[in-house]
N, C-alpha and C positions, 0 to 999 in steps of 0.2 A: 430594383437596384439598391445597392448598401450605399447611405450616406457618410461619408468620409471629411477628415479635417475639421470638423466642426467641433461645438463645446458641449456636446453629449459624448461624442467619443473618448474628447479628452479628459470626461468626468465617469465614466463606464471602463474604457478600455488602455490603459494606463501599457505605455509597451516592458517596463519592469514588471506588472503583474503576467502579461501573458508571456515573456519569456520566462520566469521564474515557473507560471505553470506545464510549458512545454518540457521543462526541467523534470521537473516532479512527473509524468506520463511520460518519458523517458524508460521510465525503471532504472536509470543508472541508484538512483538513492534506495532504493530498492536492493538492488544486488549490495551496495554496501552496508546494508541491515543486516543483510541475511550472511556474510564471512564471520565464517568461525574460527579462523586460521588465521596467525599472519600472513603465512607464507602465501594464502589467497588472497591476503590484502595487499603483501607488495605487488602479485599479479595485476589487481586490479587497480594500482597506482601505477604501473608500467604500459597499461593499456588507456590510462584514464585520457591522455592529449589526444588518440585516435579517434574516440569517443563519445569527446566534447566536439572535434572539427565535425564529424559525421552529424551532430546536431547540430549545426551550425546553419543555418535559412541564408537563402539569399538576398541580399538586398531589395527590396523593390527600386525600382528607376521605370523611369517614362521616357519615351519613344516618340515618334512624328506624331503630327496634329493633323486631321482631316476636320471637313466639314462631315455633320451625320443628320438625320431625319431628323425633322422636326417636329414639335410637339404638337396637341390637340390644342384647339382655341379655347379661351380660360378668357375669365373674369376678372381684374387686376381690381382691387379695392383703391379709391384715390383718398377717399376719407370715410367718414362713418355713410355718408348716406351716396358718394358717387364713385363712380370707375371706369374703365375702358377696357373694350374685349383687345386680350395682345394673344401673342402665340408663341412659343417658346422656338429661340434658335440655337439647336446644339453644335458644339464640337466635340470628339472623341478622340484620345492622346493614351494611345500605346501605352501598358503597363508592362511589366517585365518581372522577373525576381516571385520570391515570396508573396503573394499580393494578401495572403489575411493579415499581414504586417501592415499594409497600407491601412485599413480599417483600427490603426491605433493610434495613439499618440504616444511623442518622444515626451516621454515627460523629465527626462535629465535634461533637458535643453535647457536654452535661457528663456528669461522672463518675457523679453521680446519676441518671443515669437508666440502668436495670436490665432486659436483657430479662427477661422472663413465667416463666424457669424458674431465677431466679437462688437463690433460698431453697433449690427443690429439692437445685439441682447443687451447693450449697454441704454441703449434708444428706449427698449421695453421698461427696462426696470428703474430707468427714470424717473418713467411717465408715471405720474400721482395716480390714473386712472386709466392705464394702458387700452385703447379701444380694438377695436376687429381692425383696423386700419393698419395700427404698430404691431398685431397679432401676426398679418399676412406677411408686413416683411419679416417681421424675424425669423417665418417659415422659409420663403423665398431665400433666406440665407442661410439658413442649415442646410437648402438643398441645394450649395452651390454645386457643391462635387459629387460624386457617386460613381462606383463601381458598378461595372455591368458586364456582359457580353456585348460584340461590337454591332450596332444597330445601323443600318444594313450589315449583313455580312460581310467580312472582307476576306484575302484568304486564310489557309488554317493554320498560319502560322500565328495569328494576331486573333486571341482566342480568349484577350479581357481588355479594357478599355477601361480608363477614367473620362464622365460625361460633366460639362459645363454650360452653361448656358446663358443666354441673356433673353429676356425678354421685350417685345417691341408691337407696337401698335400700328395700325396699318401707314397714319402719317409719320413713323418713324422708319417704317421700311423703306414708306416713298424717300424721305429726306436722306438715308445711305444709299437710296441708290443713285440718287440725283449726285451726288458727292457731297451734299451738306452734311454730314454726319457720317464717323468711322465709329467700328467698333471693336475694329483687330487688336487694339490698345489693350483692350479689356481684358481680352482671353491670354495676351503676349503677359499681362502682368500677372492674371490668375495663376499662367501654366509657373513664371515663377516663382510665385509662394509657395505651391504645391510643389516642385521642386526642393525647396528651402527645406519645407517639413519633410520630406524623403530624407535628402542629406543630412537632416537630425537623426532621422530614425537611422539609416547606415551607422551614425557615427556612435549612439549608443549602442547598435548593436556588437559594432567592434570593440566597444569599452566592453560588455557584457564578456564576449568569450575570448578577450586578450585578457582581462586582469579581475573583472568581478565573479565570474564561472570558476575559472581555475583557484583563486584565494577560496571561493565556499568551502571547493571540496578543498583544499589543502588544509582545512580547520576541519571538516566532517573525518576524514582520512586520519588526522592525530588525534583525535578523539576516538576513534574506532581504534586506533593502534593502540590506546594508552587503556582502553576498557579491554581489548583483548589480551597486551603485557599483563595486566593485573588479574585476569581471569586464569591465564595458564601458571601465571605465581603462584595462585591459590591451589592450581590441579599441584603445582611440585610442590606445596606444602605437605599435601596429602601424602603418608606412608605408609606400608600395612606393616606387619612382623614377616620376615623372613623364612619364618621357623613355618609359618602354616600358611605354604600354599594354595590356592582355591582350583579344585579340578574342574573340568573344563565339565561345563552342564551337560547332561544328560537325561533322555526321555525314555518315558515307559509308554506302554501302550497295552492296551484292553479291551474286552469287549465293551461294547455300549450296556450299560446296565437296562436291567429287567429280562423275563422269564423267555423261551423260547418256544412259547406256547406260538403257533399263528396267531391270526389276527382273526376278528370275527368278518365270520362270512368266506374264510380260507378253506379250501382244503387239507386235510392234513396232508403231509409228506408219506411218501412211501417210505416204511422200514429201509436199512439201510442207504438211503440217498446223502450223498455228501451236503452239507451246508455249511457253506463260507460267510461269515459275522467280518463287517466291517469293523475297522481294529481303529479307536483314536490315540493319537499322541500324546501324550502331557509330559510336564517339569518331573521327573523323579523327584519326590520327598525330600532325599537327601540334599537335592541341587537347589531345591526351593531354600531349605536350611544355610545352607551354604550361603547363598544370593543375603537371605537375611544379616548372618555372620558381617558378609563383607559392608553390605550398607551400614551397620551400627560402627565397624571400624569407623569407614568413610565421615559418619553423623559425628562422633568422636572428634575427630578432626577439627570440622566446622566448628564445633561447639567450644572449642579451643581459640576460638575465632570471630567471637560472635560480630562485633562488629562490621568487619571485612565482610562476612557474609550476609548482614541484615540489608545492604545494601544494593545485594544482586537477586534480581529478578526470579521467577518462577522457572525463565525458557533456559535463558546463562547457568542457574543450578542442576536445572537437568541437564546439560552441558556439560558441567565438570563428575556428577556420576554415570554418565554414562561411559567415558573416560577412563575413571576409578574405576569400572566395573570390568571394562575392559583390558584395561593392564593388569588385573589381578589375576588375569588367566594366565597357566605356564605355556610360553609356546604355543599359543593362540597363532596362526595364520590370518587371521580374519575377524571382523568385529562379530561378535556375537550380538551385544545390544546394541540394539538399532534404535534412532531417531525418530519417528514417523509423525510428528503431531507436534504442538507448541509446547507441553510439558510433559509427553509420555516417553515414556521406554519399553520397549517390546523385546521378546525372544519369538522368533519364528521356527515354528518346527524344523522347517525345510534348512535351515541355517544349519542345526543341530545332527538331521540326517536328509542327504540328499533325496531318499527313497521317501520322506515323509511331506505333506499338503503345507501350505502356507498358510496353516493355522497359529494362531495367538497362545502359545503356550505359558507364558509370563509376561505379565503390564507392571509398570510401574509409572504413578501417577503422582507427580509432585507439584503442593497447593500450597499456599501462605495461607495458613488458617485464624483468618482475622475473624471469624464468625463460624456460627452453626450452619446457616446456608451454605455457607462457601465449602465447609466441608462435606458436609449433604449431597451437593451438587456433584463436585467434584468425583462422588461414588457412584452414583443415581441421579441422572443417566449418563455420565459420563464414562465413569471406568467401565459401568456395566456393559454400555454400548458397544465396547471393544471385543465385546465376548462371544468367540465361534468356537469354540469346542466345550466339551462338557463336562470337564475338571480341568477348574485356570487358577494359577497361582497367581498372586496378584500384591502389590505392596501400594499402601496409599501411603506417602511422606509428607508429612505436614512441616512446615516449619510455622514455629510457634513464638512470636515474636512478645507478648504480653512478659510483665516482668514476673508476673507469679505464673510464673510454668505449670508447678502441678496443678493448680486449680482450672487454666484453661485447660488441660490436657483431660480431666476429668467431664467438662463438659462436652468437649469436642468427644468423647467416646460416648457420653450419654445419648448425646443426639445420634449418630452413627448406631447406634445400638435401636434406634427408633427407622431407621430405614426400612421399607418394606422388603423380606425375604430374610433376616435377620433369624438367624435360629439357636447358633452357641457361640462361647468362646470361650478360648483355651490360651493359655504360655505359650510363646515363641519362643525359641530359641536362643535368640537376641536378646529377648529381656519386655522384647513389645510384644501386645496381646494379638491373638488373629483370633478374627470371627469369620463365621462360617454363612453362607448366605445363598441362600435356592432364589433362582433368576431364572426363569424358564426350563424349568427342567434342570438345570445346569447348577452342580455344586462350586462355590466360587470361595477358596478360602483369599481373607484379604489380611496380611500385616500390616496394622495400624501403626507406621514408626512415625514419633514424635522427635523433631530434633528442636534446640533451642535459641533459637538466634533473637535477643532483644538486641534492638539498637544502644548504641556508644552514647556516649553523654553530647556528643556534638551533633547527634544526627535527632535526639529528643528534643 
C-alpha cells in the first residue's frame, strides 16, 4: 500500500507539480508548438475550454468507514532496550474521485495544515541523539494512512480504500473491551484531517483549472499569436518581380546509367527480345535553375532584413520559404514544397506527375551556420540521408550570422568541400556555387546558398 498525507509526500509530490505535469503529457502544449497558422490557432483557442474541462480529474472524497483485517503481531519499541508485542487494528474508508491525487499534497494550502507525521518528525529532530525508540515512532506515523485495495474484499463497486490504524497490546484490547478505554475518537478525528487535506486538494484543484490553467495558456496563446503575426509579416514582406514568373517544376526521366551488358553469370538475351529499363524521375535542369533563381530573390529579401530574421529559428525560416516557394508558382493548385522534417523542403515526384513513385526529386535543407560541423553535419548524413533516387538536386541554405560574411562563407565551403564524395564545382545560376558529390552510386548536385543574417545591435 502507498503511504499518503505524510511529510515525504508533501516534500516529493507537490499537487502543483503533478498537475502542471499532467498538463505537459496532455500534448495540448504540444499542438500549440506545432500551429503554423493563425487561423489554426484561433481554432485551437475556440476549442481550448473543452479541452482544459476534459483534463480536468476528479476530486478525490471518502466514503463510509468499516472495520478491516488486522495486522501481523509486531514488536512495538518502548525505549532503547524494552517493548511490548501489540498488533495492528485497521479501519478502511471508501475513496472515490481521482485517487493518484490523494498520494499528493495541496501545497497552495495554508500553513496550518500539517501532514500526519508532523509531531512525530518534530520529536525526531529534536532529540540531540535521536535512538531506535524515536526512530520507530516517526515510522509508525508516516504509516498513518495508506492506500490500498479493500482488505477483505467488499463489493465491486468499492475498489480502493484509505487504511488507518491504531495499535494495541493485548492489556489494551482487554481494557476497550471491558469499556475502560475507546478508541473511535482516534479514527473519527483521523478520518477528519484526512478529509481537510482532500478539501485542500479539491480546492486547488479548482483554482488550477478555473483561473491558473486557463491564464497560462491565454499568455502561451498571445505569444504564439504575436510569433506568428510577425512571421506571416515577414512572408508579405517578401516580393518577387512580376515580370518573371516561375513555371511550375518539371521532371525528366532516364535510364538508370551504365551499359546493357547482363550481369555476370546471365544469359544473354535472345536477338530481338524487347527490354524494358526502369525510367527514374528527377528535377529538369531548368526547374532546379529556376528553384535556385527564386531562393536568391527570397535571400535578397531577408537580407534586407537582417535583423527581423536573425532572430527566427532554422524550423519558422523554412516556414516562410516554403511559402515563398510556393506562391511563386502561377496557378499552382496545390503546394508543391512540402514540409517533411524540422528544417527540410522536399519536391515529390509524384507531386509533379501522378504516374511517377514518391521519390525525393529536390531537398532543400536550411542550417544556421555557426560552425564547420554544423555545416558538415547538416550535408553528411543528413541531406545525404534523404536520398532515394539517383540524380537529386539539392540546396543547403545556410544562414550565416558572423559579421564578416565572406570570410565565414569561405570557410564554410572549404570544409563542405572536405566532405567525403566531393568531386567538382561549378557557378550556379544565382550567383552561389553547386558542388557535385557521388553518395552511393548516386550523383547529387547541392547549391551552396549563403544568405546573411548578422544580428541588430540590440540583439549582440
Amino acid at each position: 500500500m502507498a503511504e499518503v498525507f505524510n511529510s515525504l509526500v508533501q516534500r516529493q509530490r507537490p499537487l502543483s507539480f503533478v498537475l502542471r505535469r499532467r498538463t505537459e503529457e496532455s500534448g495540448l502544449l504540444g499542438r500549440l508548438a506545432r500551429i503554423t497558422s493563425l487561423s489554426d490557432l484561433e481554432k485551437f483557442e475556440a476549442d481550448l475550454a473543452g479541452a482544459l474541462e476534459a483534463l480536468r480529474p476528479t476530486p478525490p472524497t471518502l466514503g463510509a468507514a468499516r472495520t478491516a483485517s488486522r495486522g501481523a503481531r509486531r514488536w512495538r519499541r518502548v525505549d532503547e532496550h524494552n517493548g511490548v508485542e501489540v498488533i495492528r487494528h485497521y479501519i478502511a474508508v471508501q475513496a472515490d474521485g481521482d485517487l493518484d491525487l490523494v498520494a499528493t499534497w495541496p501545497d497552495r494550502a495554508d500553513d496550518d495544515l500539517e501532514p500526519v507525521d508532523a509531531s512525530a518528525r518534530a520529536e525526531y529532530d529534536a532529540c540531540e541523539k535521536p535512538g531506535l525508540a524515536e526512530l520507530e515512532r516517526l515510522r509508525i506515523a508516516e504509516e498513518t494512512w495508506a492506500l490500498g485495495t479493500p482488505d477483505p474484499p467488499t463489493d465491486a463497486e468499492v475498489t480502493w480504500a484509505l487504511y488507518t490504524f491504531v495499535e494495541l497490546s493485548r492489556d489494551e484490547e482487554r481494557a476497550i473491551s471491558a469499556g475502560e478505554r475507546e478508541i473511535q475518537s482516534i479514527f473519527t478525528e483521523r478520518i477528519r484531517l484526512a478529509n481537510q487535506i482532500l478539501e485542500r486538494i479539491g480546492t486547488q484543484l479548482a483554482d488550477y483549472f478555473d483561473t491558473e490553467l486557463p491564464q497560462w495558456f491565454t499568455e502561451l496563446i498571445a505569444d504564439r499569436r504575436d510569433e506568428l503575426t510577425a512571421r506571416e509579416g515577414v512572408t508579405a514582406t517578401l516580393a518577387f518581380p512580376s515580370s518573371w514568373p516561375m513555371p511550375i517544376p518539371k521532371l525528366v526521366t532516364g535510364q538508370p546509367p551504365g551499359g546493357t551488358e547482363p550481369a555476370i553469370g546471365e544469359e544473354p538475351l535472345a536477338e530481338g527480345t524487347n527490354v524494358g529499363f526502369a525510367h527514374r524521375s528527377r528535377l529538369d535542369e531548368a526547374t532546379f535553375a529556376d528553384v535556385q533563381r527564386v531562393i536568391r530573390l527570397w535571400a535578397n529579401s531577408v537580407e534586407r532584413y537582417p535583423a527581423t530574421f536573425s532572430k527566427i529559428g532554422e524550423d519558422p525560416l523554412s516556414d516562410v520559404l516554403t511559402a515563398a516557394l510556393n506562391s511563386s508558382l502561377p496557378g499552382a493548385q496545390r503546394e508543391v514544397y512540402s514540409r517533411t522534417g524540422k528544417s527540410d523542403i522536399f519536391i515529390y515526384a509524384n507531386t509533379l506527375d501522378a504516374g511517377s513513385g514518391p521519390e525525393r526529386v529536390f531537398i532543400c535543407e536550411a542550417k544556421i551556420a555557426k560552425d564547420d560541423g554544423t555545416v558538415t553535419r547538416a550535408l553528411d548524413p543528413q541531406l545525404f540521408s534523404y536520398l532515394n533516387t539517383h540524380d537529386t538536386a539539392a540546396v543547403l541554405l545556410l544562414f550565416v550570422k558572423q559579421k564578416k560574411f565572406d570570410a565565414a562563407v569561405r570557410e564554410r565551403l572549404a570544409a563542405l568541400r572536405t566532405v567525403a564524395g566531393f568531386i567538382r564545382e561549378e557557378p550556379g545560376p544565382s550567383g552561389w556555387p553547386i558542388f557535385e558529390y557521388e553518395v552511393d552510386g548516386r550523383a547529387v548536385h547541392v547549391c551552396i546558398a549563403t544568405v546573411h543574417t548578422p544580428p541588430g545591435k540590440a540583439d549582440q
